[in-house]
N, C-alpha and C positions, 0 to 999 in steps of 0.2 A: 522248544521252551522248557525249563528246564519243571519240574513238580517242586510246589509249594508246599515246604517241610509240613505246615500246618495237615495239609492232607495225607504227609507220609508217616509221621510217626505219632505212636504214643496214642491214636484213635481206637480206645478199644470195644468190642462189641460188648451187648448186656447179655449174649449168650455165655454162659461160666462152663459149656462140657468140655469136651476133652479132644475134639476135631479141629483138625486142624484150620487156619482161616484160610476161608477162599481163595486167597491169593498165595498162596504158601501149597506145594506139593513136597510129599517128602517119599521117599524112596532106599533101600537097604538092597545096592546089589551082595551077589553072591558072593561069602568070604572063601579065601584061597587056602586057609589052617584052619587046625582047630584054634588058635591063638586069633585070628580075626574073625573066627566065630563066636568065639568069646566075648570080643568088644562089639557085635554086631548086637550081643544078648543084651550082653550093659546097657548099650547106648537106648537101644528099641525098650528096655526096661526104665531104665533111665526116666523116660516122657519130656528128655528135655529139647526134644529135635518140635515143639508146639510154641503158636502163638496167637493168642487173639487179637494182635495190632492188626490194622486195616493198613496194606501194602497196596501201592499205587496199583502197581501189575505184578502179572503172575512174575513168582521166585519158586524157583526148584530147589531142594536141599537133597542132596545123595550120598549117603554112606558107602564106603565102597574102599575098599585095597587100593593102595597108591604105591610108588617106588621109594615116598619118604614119609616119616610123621607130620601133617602138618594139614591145615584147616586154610582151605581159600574162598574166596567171591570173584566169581567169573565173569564179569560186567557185562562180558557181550553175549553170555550162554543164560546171562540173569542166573546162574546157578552155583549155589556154596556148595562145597566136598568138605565134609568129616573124613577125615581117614581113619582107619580100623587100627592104623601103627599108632595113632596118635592117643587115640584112647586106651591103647593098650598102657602105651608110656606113661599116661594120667591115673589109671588105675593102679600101676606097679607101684608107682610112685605116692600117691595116696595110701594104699596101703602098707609099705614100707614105713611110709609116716605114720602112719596110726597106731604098728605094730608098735614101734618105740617107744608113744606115750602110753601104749597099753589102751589105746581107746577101745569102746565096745566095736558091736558092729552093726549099731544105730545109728553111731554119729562117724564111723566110715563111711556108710551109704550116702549119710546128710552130704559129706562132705564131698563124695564121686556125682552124686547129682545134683549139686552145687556149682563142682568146675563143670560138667557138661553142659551145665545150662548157662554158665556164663561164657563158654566157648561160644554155643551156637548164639547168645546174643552178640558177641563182638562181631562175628560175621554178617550176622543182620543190621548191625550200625555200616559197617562198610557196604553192604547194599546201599543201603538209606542214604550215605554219605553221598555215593557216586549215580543215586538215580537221581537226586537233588541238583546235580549237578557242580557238588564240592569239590576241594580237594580232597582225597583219601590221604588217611592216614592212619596208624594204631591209636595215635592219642586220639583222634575223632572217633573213630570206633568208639573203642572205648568211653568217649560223653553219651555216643547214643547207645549205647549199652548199659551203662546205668540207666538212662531215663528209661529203656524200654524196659529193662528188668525189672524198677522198680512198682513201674504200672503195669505189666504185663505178670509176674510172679513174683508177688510182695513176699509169699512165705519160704520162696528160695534164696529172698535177698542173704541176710545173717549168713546161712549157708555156704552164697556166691563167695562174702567178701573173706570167709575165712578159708576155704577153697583156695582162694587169690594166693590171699597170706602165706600160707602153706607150701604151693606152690615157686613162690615167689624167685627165692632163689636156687633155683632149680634151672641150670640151662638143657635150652632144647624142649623145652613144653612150649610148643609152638603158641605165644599172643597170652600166655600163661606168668611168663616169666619176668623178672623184672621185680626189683623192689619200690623202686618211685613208683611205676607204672602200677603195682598194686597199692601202695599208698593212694595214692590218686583217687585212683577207682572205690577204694574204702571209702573214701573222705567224700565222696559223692553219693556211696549208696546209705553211711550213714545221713550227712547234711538233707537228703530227701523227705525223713523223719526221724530226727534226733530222739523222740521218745519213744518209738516203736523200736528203732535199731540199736538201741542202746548199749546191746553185749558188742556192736562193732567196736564202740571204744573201748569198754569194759575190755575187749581180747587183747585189748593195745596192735589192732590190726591197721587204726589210722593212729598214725602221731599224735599223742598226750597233749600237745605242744599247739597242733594244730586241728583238735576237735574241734574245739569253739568256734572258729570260723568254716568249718563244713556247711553248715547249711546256706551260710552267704554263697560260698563256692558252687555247690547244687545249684542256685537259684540263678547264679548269673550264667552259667550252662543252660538251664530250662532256657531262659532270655534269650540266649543266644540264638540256642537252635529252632526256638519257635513258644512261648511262652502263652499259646492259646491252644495249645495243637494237643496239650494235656486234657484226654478228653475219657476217664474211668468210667465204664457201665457198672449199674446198680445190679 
């Protein structure tokens, strides 16, 4: 029988520290360079491998060297891989972006623990997706990755969806890439709170065109996926 969304996502605890949620194990095997020790640093610096959603059953998350760049959900091992190539590639790539607009290196940071966090939330929707018993998909990820982002790390949202943007058209940033696919994702993490995310539109990271209706967008996604299951501790 398959878990009722309302019990899988978006329940979050009224503990605010910084441990991990019970259901959730995370893990940093040993990097093979100095270059995947490097993203081992980021990533475990980062803090964005954390979540307070209440997860049906245990989920493992493991960082660790692989043969390609690239971020999976193991359905039947219940366990996501970060890979060390992958974050290496988001970091280069990040920082090559930044370097051109001359940004500092406050809002490079913002912006590398922005996509790590919005990595490891897409991974966590495709969990969610296929212990639910859905179809998987990127676009599904991605619904439950805005809603988990934006209850789960409201002050990395801004962050995530310029991240997105940024990235966007950039091939090879594995579940990164994609301009619709970042529009999208924009348009949902603004529509969640249009007055709090304001600089989403402001960035022109969702459609001018198509701000206005974001928050309808959001809300028929909440709907969808489970429109009670929105459950923020004080």
């Amino acid at each position: 029988m398959p878990h009722p969304v309302i019990a899988l996502i978006l329940s979050v605890t009224s503990t605010l520290g910084t441990a991990p949620s019970p259901g959730l194990s995370v893990s940093y095997e040993n990097p093979g360079s100095p270059r995947a020790e490097q993203a081992r640093r980021l990533l475990k610096d980062s803090d964005a491998l954390k979540t307070k959603i209440k997860l049906p059953e245990e989920i493992k998350v493991v960082a660790r060297d692989c043969d390609s760049p690239s971020a999976t959900w193991d359905h039947d091992k219940r366990e996501i891989t970060i890979c060390y190539s992958l974050v290496s590639e988001i970091r280069s790539t990040v920082k090559g972006i930044s370097q051109t607009e001359e940004s500092d290196e406050k809002a490079t940071k913002a912006r590398l623990n922005g996509a790590l966090t919005m990595l490891f939330h897409h991974e966590l929707g495709h969990a969610l997706t296929t212990l639910d018993g859905m179809t998987d998909s990127h676009a599904q990820a991605d619904q439950f990755a805005a809603l988990t982002l934006a209850a789960d790390r409201p002050k990395r949202v801004v962050a995530a969806a310029e991240a997105r943007h940024l990235l966007a058209g950039h091939a090879g940033i594995d579940h990164l890439s994609g301009m619709e696919e970042s529009a999208t994702f924009a348009c949902l993490l603004y529509g969640s709170d249009p007055a709090k995310y304001g600089r989403i539109a402001q960035g022109g990271w969702v459609p001018a065109d198509r701000a206005p209706s974001c928050a309808g967008e959001y809300n028929r996604v909440k709907s969808a996926i489970g429109d009670k299951a929105v459950k923020v501790g004080t």
